[in-house]
C-alpha positions as YAML, in Angstrom:
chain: A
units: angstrom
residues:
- id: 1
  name: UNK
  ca: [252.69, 170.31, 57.85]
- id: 2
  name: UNK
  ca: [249.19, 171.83, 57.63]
- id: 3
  name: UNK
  ca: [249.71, 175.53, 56.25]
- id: 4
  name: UNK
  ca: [247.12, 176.89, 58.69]
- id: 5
  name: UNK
  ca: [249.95, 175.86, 61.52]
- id: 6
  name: UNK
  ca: [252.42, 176.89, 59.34]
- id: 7
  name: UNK
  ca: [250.48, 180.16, 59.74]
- id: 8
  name: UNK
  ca: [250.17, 180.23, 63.14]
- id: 9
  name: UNK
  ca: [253.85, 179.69, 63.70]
- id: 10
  name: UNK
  ca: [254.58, 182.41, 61.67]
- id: 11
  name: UNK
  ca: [252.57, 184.53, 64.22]
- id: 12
  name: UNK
  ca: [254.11, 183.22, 66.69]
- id: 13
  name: UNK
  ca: [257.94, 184.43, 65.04]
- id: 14
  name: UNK
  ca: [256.38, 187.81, 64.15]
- id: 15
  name: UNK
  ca: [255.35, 188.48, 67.72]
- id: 16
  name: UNK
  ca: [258.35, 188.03, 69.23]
- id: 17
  name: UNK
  ca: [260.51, 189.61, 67.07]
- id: 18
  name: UNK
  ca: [257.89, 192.80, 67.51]
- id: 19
  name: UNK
  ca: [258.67, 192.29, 71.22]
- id: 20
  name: UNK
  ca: [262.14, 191.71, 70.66]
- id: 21
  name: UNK
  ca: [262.16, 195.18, 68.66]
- id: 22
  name: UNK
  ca: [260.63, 197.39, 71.67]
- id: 23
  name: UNK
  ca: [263.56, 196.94, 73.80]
- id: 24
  name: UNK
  ca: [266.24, 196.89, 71.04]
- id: 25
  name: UNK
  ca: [267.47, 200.25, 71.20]
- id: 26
  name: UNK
  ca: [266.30, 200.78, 75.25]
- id: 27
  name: UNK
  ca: [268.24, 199.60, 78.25]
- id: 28
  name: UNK
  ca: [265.49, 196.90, 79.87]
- id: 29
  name: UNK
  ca: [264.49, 198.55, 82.85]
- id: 30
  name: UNK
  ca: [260.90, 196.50, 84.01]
- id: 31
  name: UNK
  ca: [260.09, 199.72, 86.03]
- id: 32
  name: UNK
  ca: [260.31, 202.21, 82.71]
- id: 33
  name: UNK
  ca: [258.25, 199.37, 80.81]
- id: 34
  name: UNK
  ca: [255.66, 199.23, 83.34]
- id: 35
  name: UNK
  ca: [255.31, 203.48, 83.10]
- id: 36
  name: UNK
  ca: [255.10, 202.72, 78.88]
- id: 37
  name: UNK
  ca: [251.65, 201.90, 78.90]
- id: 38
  name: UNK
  ca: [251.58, 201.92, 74.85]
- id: 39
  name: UNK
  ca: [254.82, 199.75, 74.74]
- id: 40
  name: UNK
  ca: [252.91, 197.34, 77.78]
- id: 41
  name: UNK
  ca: [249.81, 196.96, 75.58]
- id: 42
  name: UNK
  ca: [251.80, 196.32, 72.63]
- id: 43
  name: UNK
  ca: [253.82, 193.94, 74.15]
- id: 44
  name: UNK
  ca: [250.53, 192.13, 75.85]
- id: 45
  name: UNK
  ca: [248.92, 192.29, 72.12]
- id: 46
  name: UNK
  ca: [251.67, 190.07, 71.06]
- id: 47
  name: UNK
  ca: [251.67, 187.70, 73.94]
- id: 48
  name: UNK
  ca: [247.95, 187.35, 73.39]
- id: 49
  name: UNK
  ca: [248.84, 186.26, 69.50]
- id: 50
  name: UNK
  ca: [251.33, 183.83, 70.80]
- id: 51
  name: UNK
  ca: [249.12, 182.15, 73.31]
- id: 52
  name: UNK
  ca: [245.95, 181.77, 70.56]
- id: 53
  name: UNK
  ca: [248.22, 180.57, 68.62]
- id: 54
  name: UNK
  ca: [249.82, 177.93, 70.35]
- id: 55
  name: UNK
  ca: [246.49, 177.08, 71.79]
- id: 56
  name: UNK
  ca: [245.32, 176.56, 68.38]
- id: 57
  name: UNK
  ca: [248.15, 174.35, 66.73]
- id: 58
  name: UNK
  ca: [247.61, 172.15, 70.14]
- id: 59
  name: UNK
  ca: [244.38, 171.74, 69.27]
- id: 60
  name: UNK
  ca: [244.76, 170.81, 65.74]
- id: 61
  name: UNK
  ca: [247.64, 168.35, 66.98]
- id: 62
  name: UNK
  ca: [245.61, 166.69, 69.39]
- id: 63
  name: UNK
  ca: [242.50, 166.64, 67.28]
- id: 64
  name: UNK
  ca: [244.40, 165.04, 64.40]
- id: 65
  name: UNK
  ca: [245.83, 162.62, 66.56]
- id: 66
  name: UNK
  ca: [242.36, 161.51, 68.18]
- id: 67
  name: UNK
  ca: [241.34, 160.86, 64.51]
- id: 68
  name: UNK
  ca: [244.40, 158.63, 64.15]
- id: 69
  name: UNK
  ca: [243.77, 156.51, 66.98]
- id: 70
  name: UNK
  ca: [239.79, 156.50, 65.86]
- id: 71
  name: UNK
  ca: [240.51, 155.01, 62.93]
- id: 72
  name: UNK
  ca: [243.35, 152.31, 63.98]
- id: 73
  name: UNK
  ca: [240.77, 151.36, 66.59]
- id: 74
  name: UNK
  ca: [238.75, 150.92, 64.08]
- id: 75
  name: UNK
  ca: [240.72, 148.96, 61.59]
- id: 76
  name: UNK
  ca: [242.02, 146.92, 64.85]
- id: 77
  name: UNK
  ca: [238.32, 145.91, 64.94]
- id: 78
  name: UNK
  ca: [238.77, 144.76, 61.65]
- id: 79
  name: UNK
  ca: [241.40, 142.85, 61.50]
- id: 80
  name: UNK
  ca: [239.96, 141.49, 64.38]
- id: 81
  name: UNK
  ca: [236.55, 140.12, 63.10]
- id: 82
  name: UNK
  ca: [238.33, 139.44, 59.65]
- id: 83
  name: UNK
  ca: [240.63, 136.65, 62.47]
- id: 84
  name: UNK
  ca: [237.88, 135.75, 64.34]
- id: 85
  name: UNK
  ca: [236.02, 134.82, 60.89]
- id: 86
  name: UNK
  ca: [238.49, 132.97, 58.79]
- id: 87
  name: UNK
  ca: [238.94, 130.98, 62.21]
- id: 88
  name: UNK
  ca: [235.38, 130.02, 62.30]
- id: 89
  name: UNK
  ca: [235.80, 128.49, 58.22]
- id: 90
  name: UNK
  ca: [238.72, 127.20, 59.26]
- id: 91
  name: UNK
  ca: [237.23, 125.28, 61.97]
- id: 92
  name: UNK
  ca: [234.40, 124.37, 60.31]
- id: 93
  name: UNK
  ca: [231.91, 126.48, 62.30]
- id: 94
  name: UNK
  ca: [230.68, 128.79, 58.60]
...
């Protein structure tokens, strides 16, 4: 796995267990959070982190994969003039 996503990911645990830690010792009342604006900005702070960073290790995923495909399309074209030309001297035609 490419260490830059095993960065992200590691955002991604850290910012939910910070999350996870503002309502650990609190009864979770959405009304008292909503009051807490340094706990709500916090708490949006993290979600942000989460979001860039799944957003980035999709991109990265999907990117690597379009490279993939790139070059079995290109080594299908390949194989596929490397067929088409050792039918020709087969057949007589080179």
């Amino acid at each position: 796995m490419d260490n830059e996503i095993k960065t992200w990911l590691f955002d991604i645990k850290k910012s939910i267990n910070e999350i996870v830690l503002f309502f650990e010792d609190e009864q979770r009342i959405f009304e008292d959070f909503q009051k807490d604006l340094r706990t709500k900005r916090a708490i949006e702070r993290n979600l942000e982190i989460i979001g860039e960073a799944i957003s980035r290790i999709l991109k990265r995923i999907i990117v690597s994969k379009l490279q993939m495909l790139v070059k079995l399309w290109i080594l299908g074209i390949e194989l596929s003039m490397v067929t088409i030309l050792y039918q020709m001297k087969l057949s007589g035609e080179l």
